[in-house]
C-alpha positions as CSV (number, residue, x, y, z in Angstrom):
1,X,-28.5,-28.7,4.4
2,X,-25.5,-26.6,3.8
3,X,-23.8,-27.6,7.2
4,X,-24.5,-31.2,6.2
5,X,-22.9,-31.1,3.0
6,X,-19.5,-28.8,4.5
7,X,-19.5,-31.1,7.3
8,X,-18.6,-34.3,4.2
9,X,-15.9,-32.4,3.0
10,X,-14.3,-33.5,6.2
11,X,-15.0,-29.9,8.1
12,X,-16.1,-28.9,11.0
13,X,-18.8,-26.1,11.4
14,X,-18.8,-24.4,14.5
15,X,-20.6,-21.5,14.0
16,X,-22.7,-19.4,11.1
17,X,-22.9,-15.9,10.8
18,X,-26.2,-13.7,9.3
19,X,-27.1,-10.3,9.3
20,X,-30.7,-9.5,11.1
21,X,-33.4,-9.9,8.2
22,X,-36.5,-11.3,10.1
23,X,-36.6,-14.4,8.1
24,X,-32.9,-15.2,9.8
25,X,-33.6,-14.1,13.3
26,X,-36.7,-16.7,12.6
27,X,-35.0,-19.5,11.5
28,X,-32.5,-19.4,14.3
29,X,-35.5,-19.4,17.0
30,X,-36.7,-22.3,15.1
31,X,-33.6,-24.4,15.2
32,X,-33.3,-23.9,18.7
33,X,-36.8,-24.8,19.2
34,X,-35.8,-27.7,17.2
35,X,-33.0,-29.1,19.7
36,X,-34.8,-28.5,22.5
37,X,-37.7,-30.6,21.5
38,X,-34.7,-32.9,21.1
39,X,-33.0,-32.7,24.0
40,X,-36.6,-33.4,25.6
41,X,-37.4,-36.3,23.9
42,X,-33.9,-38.0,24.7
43,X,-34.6,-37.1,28.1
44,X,-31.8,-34.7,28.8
45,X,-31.5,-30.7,29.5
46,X,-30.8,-28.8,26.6
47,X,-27.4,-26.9,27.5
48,X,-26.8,-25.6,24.3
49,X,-26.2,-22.3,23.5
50,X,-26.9,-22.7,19.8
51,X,-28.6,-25.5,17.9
52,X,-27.1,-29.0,16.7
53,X,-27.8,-30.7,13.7
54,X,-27.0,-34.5,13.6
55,X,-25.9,-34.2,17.8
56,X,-23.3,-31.7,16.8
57,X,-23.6,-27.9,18.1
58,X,-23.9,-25.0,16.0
59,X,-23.4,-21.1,17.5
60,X,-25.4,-19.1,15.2
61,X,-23.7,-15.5,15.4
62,X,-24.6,-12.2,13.9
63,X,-23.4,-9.6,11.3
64,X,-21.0,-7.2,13.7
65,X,-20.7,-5.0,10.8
66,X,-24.7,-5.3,10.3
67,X,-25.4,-4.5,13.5
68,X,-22.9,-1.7,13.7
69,X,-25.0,0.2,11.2
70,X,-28.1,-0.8,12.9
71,X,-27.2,1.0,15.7
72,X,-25.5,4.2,14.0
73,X,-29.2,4.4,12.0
74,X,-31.2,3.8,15.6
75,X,-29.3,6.4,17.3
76,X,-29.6,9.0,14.3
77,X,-33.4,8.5,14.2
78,X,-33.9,8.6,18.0
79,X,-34.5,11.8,20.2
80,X,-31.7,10.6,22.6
81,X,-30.0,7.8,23.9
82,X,-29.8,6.5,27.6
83,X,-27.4,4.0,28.7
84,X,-24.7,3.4,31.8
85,X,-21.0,2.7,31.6
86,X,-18.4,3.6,34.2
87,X,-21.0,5.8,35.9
88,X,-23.7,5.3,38.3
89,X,-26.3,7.4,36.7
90,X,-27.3,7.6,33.4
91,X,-25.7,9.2,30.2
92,X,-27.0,10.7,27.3
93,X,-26.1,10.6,23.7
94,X,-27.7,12.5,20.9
95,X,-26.9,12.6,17.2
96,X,-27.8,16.7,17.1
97,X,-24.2,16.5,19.4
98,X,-22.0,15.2,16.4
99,X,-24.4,17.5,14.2
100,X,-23.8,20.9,15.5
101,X,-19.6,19.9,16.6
102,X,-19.6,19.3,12.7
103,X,-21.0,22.1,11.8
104,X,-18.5,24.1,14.3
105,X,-15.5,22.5,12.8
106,X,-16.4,23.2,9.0
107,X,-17.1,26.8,9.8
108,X,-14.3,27.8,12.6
109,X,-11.0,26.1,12.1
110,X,-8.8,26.8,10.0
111,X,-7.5,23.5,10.2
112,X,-10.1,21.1,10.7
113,X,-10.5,18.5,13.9
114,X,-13.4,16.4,12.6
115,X,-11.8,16.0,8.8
116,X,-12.7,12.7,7.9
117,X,-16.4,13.6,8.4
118,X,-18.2,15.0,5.0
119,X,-22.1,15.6,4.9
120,X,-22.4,11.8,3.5
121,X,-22.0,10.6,7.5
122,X,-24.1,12.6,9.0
123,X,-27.0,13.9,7.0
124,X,-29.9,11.8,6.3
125,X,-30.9,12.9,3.0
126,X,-27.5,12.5,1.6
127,X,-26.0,9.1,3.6
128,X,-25.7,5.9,2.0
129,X,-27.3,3.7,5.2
130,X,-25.9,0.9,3.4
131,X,-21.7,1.8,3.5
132,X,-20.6,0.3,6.7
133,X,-17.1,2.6,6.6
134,X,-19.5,5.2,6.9
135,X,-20.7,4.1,10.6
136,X,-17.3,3.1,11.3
137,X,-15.8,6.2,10.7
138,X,-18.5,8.4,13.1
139,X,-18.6,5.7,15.8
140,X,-14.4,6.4,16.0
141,X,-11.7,7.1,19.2
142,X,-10.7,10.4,17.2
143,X,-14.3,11.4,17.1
144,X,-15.3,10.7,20.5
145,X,-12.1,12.3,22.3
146,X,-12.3,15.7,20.3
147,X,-16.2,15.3,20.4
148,X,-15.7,15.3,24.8
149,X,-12.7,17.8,25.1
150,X,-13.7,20.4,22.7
151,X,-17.0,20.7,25.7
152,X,-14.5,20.0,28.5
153,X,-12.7,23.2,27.0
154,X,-15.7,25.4,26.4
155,X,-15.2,25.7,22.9
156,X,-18.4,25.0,22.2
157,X,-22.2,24.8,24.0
158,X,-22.8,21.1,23.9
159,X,-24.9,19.9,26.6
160,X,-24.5,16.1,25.9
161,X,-20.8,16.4,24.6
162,X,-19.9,13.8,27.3
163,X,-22.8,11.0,27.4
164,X,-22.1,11.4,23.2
165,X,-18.5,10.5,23.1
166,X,-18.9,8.0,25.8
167,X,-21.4,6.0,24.0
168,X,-19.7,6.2,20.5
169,X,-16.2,5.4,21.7
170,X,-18.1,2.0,23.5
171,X,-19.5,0.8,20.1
172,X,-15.9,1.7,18.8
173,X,-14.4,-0.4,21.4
174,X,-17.3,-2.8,20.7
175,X,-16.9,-3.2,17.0
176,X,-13.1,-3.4,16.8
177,X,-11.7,-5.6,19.4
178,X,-7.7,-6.0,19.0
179,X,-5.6,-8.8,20.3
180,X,-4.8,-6.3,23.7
181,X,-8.6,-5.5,24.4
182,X,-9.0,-8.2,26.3
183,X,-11.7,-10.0,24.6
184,X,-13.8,-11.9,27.3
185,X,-13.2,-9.5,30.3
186,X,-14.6,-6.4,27.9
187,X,-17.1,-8.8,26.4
188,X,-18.9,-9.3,30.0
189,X,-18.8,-5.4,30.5
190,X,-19.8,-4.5,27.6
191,X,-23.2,-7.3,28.1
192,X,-23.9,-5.5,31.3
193,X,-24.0,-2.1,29.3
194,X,-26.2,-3.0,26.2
195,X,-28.6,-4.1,28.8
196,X,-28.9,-0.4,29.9
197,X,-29.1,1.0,26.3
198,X,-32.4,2.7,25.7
199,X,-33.6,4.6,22.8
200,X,-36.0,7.5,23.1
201,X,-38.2,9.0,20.4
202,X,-41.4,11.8,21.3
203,X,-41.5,10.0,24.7
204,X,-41.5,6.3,24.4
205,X,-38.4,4.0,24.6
206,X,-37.7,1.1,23.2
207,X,-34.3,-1.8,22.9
208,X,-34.0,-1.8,18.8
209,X,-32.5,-5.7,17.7
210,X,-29.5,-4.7,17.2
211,X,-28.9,-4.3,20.8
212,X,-30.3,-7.5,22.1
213,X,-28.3,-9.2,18.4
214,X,-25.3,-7.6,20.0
215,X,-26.0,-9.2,23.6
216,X,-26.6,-12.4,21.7
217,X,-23.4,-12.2,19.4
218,X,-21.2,-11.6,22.7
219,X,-22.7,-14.2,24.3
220,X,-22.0,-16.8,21.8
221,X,-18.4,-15.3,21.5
222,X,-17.9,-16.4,24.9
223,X,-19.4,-19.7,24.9
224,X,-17.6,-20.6,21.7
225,X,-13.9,-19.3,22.9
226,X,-14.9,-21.7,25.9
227,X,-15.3,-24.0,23.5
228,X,-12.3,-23.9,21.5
229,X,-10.0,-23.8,24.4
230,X,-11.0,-27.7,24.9
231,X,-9.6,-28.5,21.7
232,X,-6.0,-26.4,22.2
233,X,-7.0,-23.6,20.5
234,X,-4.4,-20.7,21.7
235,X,-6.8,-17.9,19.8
236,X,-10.0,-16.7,18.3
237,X,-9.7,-14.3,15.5
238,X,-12.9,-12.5,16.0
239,X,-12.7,-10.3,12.9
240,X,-13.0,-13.2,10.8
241,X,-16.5,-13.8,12.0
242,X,-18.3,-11.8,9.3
243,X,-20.2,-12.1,6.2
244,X,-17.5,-10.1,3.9
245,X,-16.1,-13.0,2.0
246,X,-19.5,-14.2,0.9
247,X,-20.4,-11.4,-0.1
248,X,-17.5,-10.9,-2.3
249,X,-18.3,-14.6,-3.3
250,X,-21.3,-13.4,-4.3
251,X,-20.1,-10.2,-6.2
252,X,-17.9,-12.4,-8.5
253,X,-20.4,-15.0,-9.3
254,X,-23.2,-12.2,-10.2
255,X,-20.8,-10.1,-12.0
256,X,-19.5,-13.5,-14.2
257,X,-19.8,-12.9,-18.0
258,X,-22.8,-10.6,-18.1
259,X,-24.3,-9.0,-15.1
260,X,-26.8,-11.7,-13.4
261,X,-28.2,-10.3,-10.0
262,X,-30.1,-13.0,-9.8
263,X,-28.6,-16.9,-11.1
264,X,-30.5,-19.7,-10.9
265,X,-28.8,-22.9,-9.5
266,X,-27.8,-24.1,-13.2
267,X,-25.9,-20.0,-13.3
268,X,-24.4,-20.6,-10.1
269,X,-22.5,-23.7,-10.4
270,X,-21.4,-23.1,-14.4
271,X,-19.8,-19.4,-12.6
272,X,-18.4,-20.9,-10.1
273,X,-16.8,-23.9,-12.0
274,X,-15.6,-21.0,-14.3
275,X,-14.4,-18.7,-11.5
276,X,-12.2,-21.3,-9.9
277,X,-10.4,-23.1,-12.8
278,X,-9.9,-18.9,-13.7
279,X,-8.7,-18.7,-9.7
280,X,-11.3,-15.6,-9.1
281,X,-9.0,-13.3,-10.9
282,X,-10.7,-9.9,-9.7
283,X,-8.8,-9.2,-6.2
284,X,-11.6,-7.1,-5.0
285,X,-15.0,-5.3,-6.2
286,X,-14.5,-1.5,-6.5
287,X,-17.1,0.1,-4.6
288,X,-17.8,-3.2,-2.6
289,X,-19.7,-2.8,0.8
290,X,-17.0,-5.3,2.8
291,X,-13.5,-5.3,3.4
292,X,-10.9,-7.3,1.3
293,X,-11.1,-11.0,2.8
294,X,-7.2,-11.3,2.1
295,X,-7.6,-14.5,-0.6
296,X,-5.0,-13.6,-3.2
297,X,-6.8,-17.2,-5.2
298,X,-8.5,-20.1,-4.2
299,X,-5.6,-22.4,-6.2
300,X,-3.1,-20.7,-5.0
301,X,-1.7,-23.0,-2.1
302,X,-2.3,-26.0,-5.0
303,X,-0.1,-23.6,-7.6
304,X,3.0,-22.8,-4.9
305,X,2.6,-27.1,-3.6
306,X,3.1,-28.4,-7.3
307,X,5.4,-25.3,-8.9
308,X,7.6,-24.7,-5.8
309,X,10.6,-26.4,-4.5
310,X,11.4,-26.1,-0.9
311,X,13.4,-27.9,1.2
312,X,13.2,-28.4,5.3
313,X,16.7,-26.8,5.4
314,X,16.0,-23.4,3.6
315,X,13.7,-22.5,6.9
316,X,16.3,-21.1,9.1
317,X,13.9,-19.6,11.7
318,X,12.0,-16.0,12.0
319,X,14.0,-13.9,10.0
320,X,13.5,-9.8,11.5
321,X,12.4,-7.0,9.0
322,X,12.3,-3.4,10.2
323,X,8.6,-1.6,9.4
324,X,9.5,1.2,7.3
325,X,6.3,4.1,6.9
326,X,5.0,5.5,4.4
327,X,5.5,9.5,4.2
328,X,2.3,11.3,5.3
329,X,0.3,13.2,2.7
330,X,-1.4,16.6,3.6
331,X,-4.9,16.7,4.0
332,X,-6.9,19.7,2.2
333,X,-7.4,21.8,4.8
334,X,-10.0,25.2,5.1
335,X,-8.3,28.3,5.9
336,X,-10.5,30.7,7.8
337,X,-9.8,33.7,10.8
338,X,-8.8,31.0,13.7
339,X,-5.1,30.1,13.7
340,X,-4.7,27.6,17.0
341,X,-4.7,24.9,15.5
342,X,-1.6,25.3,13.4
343,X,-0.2,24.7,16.3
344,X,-1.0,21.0,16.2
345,X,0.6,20.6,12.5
346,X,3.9,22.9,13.8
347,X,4.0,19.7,16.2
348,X,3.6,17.5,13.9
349,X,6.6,18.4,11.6
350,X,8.8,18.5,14.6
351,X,8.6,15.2,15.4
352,X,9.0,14.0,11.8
353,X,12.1,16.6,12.3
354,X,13.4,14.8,15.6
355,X,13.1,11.4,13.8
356,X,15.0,12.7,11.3
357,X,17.4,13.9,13.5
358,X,18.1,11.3,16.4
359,X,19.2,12.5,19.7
360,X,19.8,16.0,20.1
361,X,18.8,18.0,23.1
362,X,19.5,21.0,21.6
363,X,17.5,20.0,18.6
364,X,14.8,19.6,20.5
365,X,14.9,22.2,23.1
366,X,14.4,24.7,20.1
367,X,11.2,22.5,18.4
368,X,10.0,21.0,21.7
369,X,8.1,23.3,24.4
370,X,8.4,22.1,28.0
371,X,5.0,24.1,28.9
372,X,2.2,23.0,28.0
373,X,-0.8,25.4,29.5
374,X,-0.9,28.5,27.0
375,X,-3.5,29.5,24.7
376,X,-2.1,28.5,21.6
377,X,-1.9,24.6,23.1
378,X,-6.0,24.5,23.5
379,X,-6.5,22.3,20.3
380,X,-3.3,20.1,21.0
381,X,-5.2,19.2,24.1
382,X,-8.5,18.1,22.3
383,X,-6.8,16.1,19.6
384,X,-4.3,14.5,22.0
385,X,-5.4,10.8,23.3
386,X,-2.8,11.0,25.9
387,X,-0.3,13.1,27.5
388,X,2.8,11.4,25.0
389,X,0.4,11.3,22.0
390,X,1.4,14.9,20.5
391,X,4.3,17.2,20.8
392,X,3.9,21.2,21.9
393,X,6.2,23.2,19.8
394,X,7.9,26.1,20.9
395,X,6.8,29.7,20.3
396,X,9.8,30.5,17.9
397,X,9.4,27.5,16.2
398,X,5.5,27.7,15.4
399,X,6.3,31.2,14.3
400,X,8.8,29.9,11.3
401,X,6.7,27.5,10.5
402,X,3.5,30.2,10.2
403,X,5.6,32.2,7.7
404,X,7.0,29.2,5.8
405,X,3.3,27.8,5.6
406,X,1.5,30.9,4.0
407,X,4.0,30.6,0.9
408,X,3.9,27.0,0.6
């Protein structure tokens, strides 16, 4: 077996990682069939979460990114989704909510809310089911927030506005837990909510596998961080737990010489003898369906250990480097007959303008609005997170910028 084998290298496996093709789901049931015939015959209860192989445990984990895009394909093909979080009752969630607030925001802004969305995230006929960015992008905060306010402000007949950004800014929560989320408290809320999940199509409901995967996947992120704190771990980088550098593994050694989608055993081992004397020179594959996995070359800690020379005494301690920006480019934006939302951009500039500037309160009384409840401040109230998040711009000053920004 492949654990076997890592486990001579001097390793330790903890846990594996899969997406949910049946014949996986399968042979995890079967391993933990496996050790508990085991644990039977030695005459002890089986606490494992996972399955062992020679006495030592395994925790078999899921695809997060797989069953992201499980769910985002689920919901779009379902009549409606039910599920509870933060309320008593249910909520309700419907793609045909995202559908018609797109359609709004293509044909009535003239600067547009929902811009990262294109017909490729949204229609069926023209998605690629396959790009995970593409569910990562609709299942976003910025999504979710304008998605709830723009029906909190009546600026548009959506019915399940709420239960929809509720449940799409959970999976966002849900698939990209930071270092502040606070991993295990969220993990045991977020259990009790997939557990109310329900998918409805021409009547009938039904709990697709990517919801009880997810239950599963959380589960075993818990009992393994338990784990790991036994043996002085400090931190779990959960983000690493995916099936993106494989997969990029896998794109260098079918791409080797001539394309080979399918080596044999004798293929495999000549590319990857060939790919790692060459140090897997291609950094990434254009086009790939993962993220970068960050590995700048499997020899390069062997190439800085035998070209380098450093000494104990060059390490002086944590040296401090100030995080300088990147400008911000424009986004193309579609002018039509509804100005508000220029409103939002006038804000932005003045607060590249008071960075600029430093501390001036007369700077900023002429940028900077104190009121914030006219008509021109509707949008800034959808697109802000928080009541800090945006800056409201002064009458005089949005109108200087109006007539700078027709002749730019």
């Amino acid at each position: 077996m492949v654990i076997k084998s890592v486990r001579e290298t001097g390793l330790k496996v903890v846990a594996t990682g899969c997406d949910q093709h049946a014949n996986n789901v399968q042979a995890i049931k079967e391993l933990r069939r496996l050790t508990r015939e085991e644990c039977l015959k030695a005459g002890k209860e089986d606490e494992y979460f996972g399955f062992t192989v020679d006495g030592q445990e395994v925790v078999p984990l899921y695809d997060v990114p797989h069953l992201l895009k499980g769910v985002r394909n689920r919901t779009m093909e379902a009549d409606k989704v039910t599920f509870k979080w933060k309320k008593e009752h249910d909520q309700t969630a419907t793609w045909d909510t995202i559908i018609k607030a797109y359609e709004w925001d293509c044909s009535s802004s003239e600067y547009r809310m929902l811009y990262r969305l294109t017909d490729s995230y949204l229609c069926k006929d023209k998605m690629k089911k396959m790009k995970v960015n593409l569910a990562v992008q609709v299942f976003s905060q910025r999504i979710s927030m304008t998605i709830g306010r723009m029906h909190r402000l009546g600026l548009k007949d959506l019915p399940e506005a709420e239960g929809t950004a509720a449940f799409f800014i959970f999976i966002d929560k849900l698939s990209a837990v930071k270092e502040e989320s606070g991993h295990v408290e969220f993990w045991y809320e977020a259990i009790k909510v997939l557990r109310t999940v329900k998918f409805h199509k021409k009547g009938k409901q039904s709990v697709p596998p990517s919801i009880k995967n997810w239950i599963h996947t959380l589960k075993g992120f818990i009992y393994l961080w338990s784990w790991l704190k036994q043996d002085n771990f400090t931190f779990m980088c959960t983000r690493n737990f995916n099936q993106d550098p494989l997969e990029n593994f896998f794109c260098y050694i079918r791409s080797h010489g001539v394309r080979n989608i399918n080596p044999t055993c004798t293929h495999f081992r000549q590319s990857f003898t060939s790919l790692l004397v060459n140090n897997f020179m291609a950094p990434h594959s254009p086009g790939a369906n993962c993220e970068q996995d960050e590995s700048d070359g499997a020899l390069d800690n062997l190439n800085t250990l035998i070209k380098t020379n450093v000494s104990l005494t060059e390490v002086t301690g944590e040296s401090k480097h100030s995080l300088v920006l990147p400008p911000c480019e424009a986004e193309d934006i579609n002018t039509n007959d509804v100005t508000g939302i220029s409103t939002y951009v006038a804000g932005f500039v003045a607060k590249i303008i008071l960075k600029k500037i430093g501390v001036c309160k007369v700077c900023r009384t002429e940028l900077v609005s104190d009121s914030r409840y006219c008509e021109e401040y509707k949008y800034l109230h959808i697109r802000a997170y928080n009541q800090k998040a945006l800056l409201y711009p002064t009458t005089n000053f949005m109108r200087i910028f109006k007539k700078y920004s027709l002749n730019m």
